[in-house]
KEVO-780659 format. One line per field, with one value per atom (N, C-alpha, C): residue number from 1; residue in one letter; atom name; x, z, y. Coordinates in nm, 3 decimals. Layout:
BEGIN
num c(NUM | ...)
residu c(a | ...)
atome c(CA | ...)
c1 c(X | ...)
c3 c(Z | ...)
c2 c(Y | ...)
This chain:
BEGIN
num c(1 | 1 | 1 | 2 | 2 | 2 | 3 | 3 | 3 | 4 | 4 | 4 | 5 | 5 | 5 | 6 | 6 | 6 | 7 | 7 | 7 | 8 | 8 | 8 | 9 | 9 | 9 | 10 | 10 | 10 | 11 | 11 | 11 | 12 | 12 | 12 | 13 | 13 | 13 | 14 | 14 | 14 | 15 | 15 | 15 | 16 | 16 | 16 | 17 | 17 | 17 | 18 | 18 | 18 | 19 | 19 | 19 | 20 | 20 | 20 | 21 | 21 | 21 | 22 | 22 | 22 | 23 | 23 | 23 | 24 | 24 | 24 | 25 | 25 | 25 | 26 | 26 | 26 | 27 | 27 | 27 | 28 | 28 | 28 | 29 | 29 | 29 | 30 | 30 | 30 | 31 | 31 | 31 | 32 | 32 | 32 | 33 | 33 | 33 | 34 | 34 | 34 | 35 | 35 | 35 | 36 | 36 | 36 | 37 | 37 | 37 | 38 | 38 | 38 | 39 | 39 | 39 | 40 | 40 | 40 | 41 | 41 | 41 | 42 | 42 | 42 | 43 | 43 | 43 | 44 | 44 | 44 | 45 | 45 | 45 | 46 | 46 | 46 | 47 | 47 | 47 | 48 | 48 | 48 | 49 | 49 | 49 | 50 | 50 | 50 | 51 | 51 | 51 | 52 | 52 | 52 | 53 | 53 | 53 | 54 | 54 | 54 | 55 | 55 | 55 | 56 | 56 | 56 | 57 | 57 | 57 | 58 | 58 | 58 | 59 | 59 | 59 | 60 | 60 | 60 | 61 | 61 | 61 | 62 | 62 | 62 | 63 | 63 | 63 | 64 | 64 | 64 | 65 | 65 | 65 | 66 | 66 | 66 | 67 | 67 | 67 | 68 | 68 | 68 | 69 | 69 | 69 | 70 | 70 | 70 | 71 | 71 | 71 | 72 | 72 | 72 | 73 | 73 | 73 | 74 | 74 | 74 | 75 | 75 | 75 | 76 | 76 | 76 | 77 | 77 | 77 | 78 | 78 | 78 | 79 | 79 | 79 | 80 | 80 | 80 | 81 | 81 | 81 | 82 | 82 | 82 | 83 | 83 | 83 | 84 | 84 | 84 | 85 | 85 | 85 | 86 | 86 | 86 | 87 | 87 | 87 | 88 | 88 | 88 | 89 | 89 | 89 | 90 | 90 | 90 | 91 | 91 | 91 | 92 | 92 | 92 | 93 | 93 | 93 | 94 | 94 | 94 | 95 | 95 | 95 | 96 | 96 | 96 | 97 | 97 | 97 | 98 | 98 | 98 | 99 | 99 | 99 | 100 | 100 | 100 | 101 | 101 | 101 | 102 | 102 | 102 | 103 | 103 | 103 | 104 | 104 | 104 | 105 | 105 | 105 | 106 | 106 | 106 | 107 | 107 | 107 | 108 | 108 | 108 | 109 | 109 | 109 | 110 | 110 | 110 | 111 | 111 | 111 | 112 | 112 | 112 | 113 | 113 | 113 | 114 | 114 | 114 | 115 | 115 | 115 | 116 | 116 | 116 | 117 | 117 | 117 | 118 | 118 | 118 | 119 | 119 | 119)
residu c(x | x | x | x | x | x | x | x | x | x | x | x | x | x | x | x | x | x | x | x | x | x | x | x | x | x | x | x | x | x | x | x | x | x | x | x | x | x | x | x | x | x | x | x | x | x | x | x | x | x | x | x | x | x | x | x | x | x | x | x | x | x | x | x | x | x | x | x | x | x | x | x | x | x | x | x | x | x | x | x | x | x | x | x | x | x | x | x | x | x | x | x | x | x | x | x | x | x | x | x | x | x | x | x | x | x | x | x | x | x | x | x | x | x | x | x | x | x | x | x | x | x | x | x | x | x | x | x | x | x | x | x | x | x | x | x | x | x | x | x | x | x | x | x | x | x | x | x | x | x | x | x | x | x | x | x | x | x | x | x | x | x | x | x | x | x | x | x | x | x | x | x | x | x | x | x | x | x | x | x | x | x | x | x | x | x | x | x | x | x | x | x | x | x | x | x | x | x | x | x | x | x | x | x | x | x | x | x | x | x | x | x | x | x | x | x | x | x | x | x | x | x | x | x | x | x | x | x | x | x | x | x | x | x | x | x | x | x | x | x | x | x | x | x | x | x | x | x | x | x | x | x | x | x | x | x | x | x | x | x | x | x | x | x | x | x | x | x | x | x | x | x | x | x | x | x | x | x | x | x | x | x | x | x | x | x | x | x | x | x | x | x | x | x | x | x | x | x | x | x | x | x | x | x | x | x | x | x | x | x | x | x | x | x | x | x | x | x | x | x | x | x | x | x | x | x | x | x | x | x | x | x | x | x | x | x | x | x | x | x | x | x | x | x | x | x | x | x | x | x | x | x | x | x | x | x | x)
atome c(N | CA | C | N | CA | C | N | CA | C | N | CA | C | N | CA | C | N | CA | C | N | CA | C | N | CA | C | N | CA | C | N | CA | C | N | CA | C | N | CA | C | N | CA | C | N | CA | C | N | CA | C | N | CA | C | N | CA | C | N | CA | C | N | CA | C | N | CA | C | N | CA | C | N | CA | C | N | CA | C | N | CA | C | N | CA | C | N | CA | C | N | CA | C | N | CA | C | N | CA | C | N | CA | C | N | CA | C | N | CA | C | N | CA | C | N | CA | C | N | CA | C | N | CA | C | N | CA | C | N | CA | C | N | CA | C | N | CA | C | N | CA | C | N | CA | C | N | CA | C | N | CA | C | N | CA | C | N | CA | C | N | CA | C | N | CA | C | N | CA | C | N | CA | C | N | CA | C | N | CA | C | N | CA | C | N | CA | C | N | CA | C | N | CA | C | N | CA | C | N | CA | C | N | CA | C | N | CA | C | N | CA | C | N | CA | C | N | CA | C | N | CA | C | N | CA | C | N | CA | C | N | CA | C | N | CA | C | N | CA | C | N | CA | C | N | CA | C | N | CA | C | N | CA | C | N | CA | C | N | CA | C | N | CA | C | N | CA | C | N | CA | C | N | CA | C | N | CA | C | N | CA | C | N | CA | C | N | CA | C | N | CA | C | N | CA | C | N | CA | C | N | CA | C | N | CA | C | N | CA | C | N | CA | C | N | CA | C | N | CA | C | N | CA | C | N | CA | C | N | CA | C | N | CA | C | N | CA | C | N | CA | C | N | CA | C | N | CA | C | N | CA | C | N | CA | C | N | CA | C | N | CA | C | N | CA | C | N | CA | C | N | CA | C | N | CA | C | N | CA | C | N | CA | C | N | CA | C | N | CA | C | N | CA | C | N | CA | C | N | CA | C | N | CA | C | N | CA | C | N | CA | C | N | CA | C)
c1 c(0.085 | 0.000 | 0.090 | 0.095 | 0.149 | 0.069 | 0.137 | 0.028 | -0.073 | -0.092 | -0.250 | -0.315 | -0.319 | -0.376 | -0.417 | -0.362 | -0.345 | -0.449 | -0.470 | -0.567 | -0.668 | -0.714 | -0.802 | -0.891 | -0.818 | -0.867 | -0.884 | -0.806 | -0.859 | -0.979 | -0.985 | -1.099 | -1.224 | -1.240 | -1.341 | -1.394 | -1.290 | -1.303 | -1.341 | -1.314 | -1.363 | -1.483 | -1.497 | -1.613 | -1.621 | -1.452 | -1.422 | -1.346 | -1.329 | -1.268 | -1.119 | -1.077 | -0.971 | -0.845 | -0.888 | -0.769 | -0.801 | -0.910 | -0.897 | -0.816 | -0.829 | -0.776 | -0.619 | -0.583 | -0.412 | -0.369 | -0.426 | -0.416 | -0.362 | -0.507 | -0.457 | -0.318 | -0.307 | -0.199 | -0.114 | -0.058 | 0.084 | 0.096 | -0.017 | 0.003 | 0.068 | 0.003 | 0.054 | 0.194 | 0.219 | 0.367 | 0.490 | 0.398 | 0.504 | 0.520 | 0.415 | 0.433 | 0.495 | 0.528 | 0.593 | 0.741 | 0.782 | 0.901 | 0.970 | 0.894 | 0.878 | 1.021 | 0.858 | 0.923 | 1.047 | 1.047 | 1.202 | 1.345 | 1.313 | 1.409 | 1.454 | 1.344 | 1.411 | 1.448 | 1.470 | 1.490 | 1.405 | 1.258 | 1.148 | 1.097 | 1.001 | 0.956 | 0.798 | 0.740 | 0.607 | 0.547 | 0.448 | 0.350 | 0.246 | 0.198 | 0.053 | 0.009 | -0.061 | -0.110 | -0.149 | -0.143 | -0.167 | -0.085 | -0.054 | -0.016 | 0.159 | 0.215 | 0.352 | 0.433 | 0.579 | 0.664 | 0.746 | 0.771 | 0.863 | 0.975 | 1.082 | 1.212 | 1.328 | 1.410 | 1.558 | 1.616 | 1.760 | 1.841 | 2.010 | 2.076 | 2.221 | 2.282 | 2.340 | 2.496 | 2.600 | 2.673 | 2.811 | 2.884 | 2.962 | 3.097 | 3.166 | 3.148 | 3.242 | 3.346 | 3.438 | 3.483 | 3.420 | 3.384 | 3.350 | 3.439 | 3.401 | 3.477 | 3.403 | 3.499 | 3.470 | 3.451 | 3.297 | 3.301 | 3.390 | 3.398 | 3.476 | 3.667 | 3.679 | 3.828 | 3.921 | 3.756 | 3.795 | 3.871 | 3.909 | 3.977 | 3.866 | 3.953 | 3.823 | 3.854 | 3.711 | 3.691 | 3.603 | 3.619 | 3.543 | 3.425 | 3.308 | 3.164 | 3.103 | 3.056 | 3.042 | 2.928 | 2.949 | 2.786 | 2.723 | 2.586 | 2.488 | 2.312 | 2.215 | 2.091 | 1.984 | 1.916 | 1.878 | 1.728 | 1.592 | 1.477 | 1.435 | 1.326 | 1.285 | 1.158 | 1.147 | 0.993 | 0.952 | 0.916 | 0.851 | 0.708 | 0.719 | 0.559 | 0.478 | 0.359 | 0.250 | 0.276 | 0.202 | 0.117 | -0.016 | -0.077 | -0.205 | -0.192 | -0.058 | -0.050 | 0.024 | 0.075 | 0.191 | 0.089 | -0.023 | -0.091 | -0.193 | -0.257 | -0.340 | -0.278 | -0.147 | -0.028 | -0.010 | -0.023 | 0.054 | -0.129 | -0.189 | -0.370 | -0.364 | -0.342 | -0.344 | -0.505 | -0.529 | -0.625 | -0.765 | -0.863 | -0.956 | -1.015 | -0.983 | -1.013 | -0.914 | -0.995 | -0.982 | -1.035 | -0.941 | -0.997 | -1.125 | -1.217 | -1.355 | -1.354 | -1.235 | -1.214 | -1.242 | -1.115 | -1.120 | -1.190 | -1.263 | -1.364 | -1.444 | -1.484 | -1.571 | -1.581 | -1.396 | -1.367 | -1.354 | -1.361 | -1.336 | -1.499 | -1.616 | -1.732 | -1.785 | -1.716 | -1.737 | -1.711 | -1.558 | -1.535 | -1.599 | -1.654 | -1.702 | -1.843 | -1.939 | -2.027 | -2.018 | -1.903 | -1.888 | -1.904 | -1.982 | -1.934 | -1.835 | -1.735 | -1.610 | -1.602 | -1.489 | -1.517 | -1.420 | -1.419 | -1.331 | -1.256 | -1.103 | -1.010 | -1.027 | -1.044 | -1.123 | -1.202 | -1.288 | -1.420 | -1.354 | -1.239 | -1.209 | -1.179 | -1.169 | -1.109 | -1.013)
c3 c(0.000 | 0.000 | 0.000 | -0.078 | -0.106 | -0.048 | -0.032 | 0.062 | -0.038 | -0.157 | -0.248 | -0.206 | -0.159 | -0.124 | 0.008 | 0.096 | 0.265 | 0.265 | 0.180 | 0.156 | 0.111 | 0.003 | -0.045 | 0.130 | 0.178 | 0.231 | 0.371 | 0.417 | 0.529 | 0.523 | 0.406 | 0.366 | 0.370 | 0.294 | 0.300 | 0.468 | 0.537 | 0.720 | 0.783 | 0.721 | 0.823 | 0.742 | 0.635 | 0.610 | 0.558 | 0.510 | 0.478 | 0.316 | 0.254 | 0.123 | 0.171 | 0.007 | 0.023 | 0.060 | 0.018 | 0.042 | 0.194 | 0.274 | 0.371 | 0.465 | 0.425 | 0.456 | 0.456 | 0.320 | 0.299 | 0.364 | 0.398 | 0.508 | 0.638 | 0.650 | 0.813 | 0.811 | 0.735 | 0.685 | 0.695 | 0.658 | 0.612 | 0.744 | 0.821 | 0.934 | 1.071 | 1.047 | 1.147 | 1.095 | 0.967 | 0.948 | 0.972 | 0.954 | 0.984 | 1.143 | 1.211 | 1.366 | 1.420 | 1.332 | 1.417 | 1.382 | 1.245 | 1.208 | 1.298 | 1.293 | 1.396 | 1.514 | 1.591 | 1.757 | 1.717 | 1.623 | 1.650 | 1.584 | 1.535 | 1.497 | 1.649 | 1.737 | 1.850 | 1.946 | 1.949 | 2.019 | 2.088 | 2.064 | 2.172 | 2.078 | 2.185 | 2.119 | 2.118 | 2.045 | 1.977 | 2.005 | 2.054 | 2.149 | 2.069 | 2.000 | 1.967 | 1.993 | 2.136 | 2.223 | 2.140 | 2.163 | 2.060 | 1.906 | 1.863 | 1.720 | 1.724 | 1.812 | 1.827 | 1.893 | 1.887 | 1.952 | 1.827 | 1.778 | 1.712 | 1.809 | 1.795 | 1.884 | 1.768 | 1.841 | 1.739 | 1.820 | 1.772 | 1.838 | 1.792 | 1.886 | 1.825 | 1.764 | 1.670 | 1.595 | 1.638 | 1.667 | 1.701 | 1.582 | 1.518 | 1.432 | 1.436 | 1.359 | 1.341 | 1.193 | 1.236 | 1.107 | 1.006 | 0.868 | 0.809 | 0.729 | 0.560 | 0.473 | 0.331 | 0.273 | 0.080 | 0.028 | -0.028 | -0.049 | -0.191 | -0.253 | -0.365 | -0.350 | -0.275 | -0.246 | -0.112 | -0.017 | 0.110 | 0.183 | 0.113 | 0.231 | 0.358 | 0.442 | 0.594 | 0.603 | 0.599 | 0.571 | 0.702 | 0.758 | 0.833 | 0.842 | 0.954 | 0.888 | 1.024 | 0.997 | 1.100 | 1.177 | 1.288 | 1.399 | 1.332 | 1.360 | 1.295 | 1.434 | 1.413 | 1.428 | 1.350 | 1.411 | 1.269 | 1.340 | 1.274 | 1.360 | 1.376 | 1.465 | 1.484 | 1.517 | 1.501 | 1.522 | 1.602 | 1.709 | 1.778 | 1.811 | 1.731 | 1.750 | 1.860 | 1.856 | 1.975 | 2.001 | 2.158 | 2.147 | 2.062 | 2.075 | 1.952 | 1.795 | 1.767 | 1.621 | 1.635 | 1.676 | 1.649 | 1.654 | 1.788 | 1.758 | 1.616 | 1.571 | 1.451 | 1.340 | 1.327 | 1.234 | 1.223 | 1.369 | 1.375 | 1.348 | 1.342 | 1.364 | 1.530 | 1.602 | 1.744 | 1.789 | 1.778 | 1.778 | 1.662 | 1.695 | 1.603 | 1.623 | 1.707 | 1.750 | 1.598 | 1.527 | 1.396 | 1.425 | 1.468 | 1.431 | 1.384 | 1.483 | 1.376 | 1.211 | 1.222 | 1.096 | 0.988 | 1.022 | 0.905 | 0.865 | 0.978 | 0.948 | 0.862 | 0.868 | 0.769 | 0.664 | 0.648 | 0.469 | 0.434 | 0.497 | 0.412 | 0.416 | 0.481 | 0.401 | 0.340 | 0.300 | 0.216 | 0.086 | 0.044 | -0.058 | -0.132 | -0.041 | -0.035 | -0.131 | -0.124 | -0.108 | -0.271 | -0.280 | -0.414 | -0.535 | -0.654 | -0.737 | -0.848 | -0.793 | -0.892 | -1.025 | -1.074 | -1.219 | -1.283 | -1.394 | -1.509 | -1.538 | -1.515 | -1.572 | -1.763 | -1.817 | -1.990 | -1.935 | -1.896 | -1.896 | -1.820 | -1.765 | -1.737 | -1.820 | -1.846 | -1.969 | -1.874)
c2 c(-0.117 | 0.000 | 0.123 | 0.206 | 0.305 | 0.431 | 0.601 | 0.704 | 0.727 | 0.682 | 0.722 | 0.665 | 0.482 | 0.377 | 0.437 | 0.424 | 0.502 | 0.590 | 0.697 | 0.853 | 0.757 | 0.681 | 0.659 | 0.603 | 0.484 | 0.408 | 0.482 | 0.567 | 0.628 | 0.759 | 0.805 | 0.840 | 0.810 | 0.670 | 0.590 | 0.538 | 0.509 | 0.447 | 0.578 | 0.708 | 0.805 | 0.930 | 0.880 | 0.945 | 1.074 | 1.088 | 1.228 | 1.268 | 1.327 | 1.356 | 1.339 | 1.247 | 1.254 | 1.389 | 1.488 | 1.590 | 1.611 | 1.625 | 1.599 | 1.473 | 1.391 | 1.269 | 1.299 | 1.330 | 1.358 | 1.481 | 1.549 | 1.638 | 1.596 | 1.522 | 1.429 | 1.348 | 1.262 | 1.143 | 1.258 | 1.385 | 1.431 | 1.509 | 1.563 | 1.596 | 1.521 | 1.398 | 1.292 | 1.283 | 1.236 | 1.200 | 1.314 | 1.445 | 1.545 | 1.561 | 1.564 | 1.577 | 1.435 | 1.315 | 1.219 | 1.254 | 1.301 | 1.354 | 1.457 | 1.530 | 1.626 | 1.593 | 1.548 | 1.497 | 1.406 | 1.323 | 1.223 | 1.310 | 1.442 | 1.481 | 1.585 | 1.594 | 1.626 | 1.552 | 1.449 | 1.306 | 1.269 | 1.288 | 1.236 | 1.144 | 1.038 | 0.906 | 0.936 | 0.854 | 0.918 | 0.768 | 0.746 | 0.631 | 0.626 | 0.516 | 0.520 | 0.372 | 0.381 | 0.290 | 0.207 | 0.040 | -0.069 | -0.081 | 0.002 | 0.069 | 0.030 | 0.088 | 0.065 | 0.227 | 0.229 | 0.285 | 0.396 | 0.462 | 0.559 | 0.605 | 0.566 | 0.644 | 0.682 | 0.706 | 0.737 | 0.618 | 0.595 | 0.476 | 0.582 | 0.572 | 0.598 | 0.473 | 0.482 | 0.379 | 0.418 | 0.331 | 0.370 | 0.367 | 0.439 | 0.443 | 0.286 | 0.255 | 0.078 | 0.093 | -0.037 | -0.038 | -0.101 | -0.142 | -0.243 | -0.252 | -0.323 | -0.376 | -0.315 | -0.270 | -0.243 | -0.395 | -0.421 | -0.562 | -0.635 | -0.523 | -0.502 | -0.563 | -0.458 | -0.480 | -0.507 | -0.543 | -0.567 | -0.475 | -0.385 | -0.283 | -0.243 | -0.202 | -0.102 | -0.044 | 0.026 | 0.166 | 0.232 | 0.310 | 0.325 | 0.403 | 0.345 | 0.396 | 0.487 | 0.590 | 0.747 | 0.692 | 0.686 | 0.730 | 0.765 | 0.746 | 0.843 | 0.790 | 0.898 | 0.853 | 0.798 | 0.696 | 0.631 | 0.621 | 0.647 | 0.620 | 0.452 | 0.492 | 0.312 | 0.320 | 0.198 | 0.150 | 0.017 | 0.032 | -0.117 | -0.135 | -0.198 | -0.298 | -0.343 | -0.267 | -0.268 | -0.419 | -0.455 | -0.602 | -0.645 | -0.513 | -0.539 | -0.526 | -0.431 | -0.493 | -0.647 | -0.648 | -0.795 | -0.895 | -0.876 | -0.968 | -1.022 | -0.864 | -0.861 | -0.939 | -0.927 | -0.941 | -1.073 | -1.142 | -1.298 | -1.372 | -1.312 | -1.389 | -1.430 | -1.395 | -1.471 | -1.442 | -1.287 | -1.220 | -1.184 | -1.206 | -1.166 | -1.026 | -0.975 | -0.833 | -0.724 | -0.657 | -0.600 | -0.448 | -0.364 | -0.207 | -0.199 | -0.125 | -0.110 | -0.015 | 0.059 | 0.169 | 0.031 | -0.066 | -0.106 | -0.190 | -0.280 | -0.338 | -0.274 | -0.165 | -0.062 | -0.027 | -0.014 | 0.052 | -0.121 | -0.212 | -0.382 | -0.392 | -0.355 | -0.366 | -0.269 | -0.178 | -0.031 | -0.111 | -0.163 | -0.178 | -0.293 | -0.426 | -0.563 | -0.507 | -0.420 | -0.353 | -0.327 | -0.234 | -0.225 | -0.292 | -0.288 | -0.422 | -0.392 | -0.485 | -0.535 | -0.423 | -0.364 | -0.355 | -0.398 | -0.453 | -0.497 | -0.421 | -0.468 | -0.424 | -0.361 | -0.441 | -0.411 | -0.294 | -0.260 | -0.186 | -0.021 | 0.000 | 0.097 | 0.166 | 0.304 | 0.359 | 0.524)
């Protein structure tokens, strides 16, 4: 699913136009950007964890010519996985977001169209 897919479909689960929708979507992604570029971690209960992590500076290897070369510290973001997504994810759970329960009988609802028949 790509962010057109994302807009379409969170649109449809909340009942609102897409440019509204991509509104929301670029707002959230900018306010999680946001906070991790100031080193705070961003919580979305069930959903999962957003932090930064430091790297330490190591040596590695040119796979080419094997020389080592050495590779800079840097911050790199992260992501850890709720218990309620991991669970949704692994099937452990049948408990399914009502959003999406919604936009999956929004689209069910729909009838099919032919690839041929689009223009």
């Amino acid at each position: 699913m790509n962010k057109a897919d994302l807009v379409a479909h969170v649109a449809k689960a909340a009942g609102m136009t897409q440019v509204e929708a991509e509104k929301a979507i670029s707002a959230v992604v900018a306010t999680i950007q946001e906070t991790l570029v100031k080193g705070e971690q961003v919580t979305l209960l069930g959903f999962g964890s957003f932090s930064v992590t430091d790297r330490a500076a190591k040596t590695g290897r040119n796979p080419r010519t094997g020389e080592a070369i050495q590779v800079a510290a840097c911050r790199v973001p992260h992501f850890r996985a709720g218990q309620t997504l991991k669970d949704a994810v692994s099937l452990k759970s049948a408990t399914v977001p009502t959003a999406i329960v919604a936009a999956d009988t929004v689209d069910a609802a729909k009838p099919k169209q032919d690839a041929k028949k689009k223009k």
